[in-house]
C-alpha angles and dihedrals in degrees: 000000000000108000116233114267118271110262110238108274129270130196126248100247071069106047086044080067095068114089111208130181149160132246145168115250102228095174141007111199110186111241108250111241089018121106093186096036131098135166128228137185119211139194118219095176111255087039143011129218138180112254106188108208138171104264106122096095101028091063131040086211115034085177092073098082100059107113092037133112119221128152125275130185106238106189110060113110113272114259134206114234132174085339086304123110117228122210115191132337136282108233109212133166126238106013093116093040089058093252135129092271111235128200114272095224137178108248102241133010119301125176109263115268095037107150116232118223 
């Protein structure tokens, strides 16, 4: 396996922009008329959202994730997609390197809504 190429470099006032964090997912629903799109709901701690992501076809179980913690970033706009709002973005490992994605989780329990540096 061939990792994907390194994106051009950004300086760090940028990257302070992102705002990533970790919650627990409570609950995947599967997103009516999509055959890649799930919905989960996620607890942050002093709120939960629904974050839609491509998991359908990386995993044979979406549903398997639900009681994990794994890092999300909380401040994009929130997007419209198949009907459902999302509300932030899924962080996985390997998708654009070709491999089963994994869950980019913290090593150890944090309380929901910890920022990661």
């Amino acid at each position: 396996m061939t990792p994907a190429p390194v994106k051009p470099a950004i300086n760090m006032e940028l990257l302070n922009q992102v705002d990533i964090r970790v919650g627990t997912i409570e609950m995947v629903n599967a997103v009516a008329g999509s055959d890649k799109l799930v919905a989960l709901r996620v607890n942050f701690g002093d709120h939960s959202r629904t974050i839609v992501a491509s998991l359908k076809q990386e995993r044979a179980d979406p549903s398997e994730i639900v009681g994990k913690q794994a890092l999300f970033a909380v401040n994009l706009e929130p997007r419209k997609m198949r009907g459902v709002w999302s509300e932030g973005m899924l962080f996985d490992i390997g998708y654009a390197d070709g491999i089963r994605p994994e869950l980019a989780v913290p090593e150890s329990p944090v309380p929901n809504g910890t920022r990661a540096q």
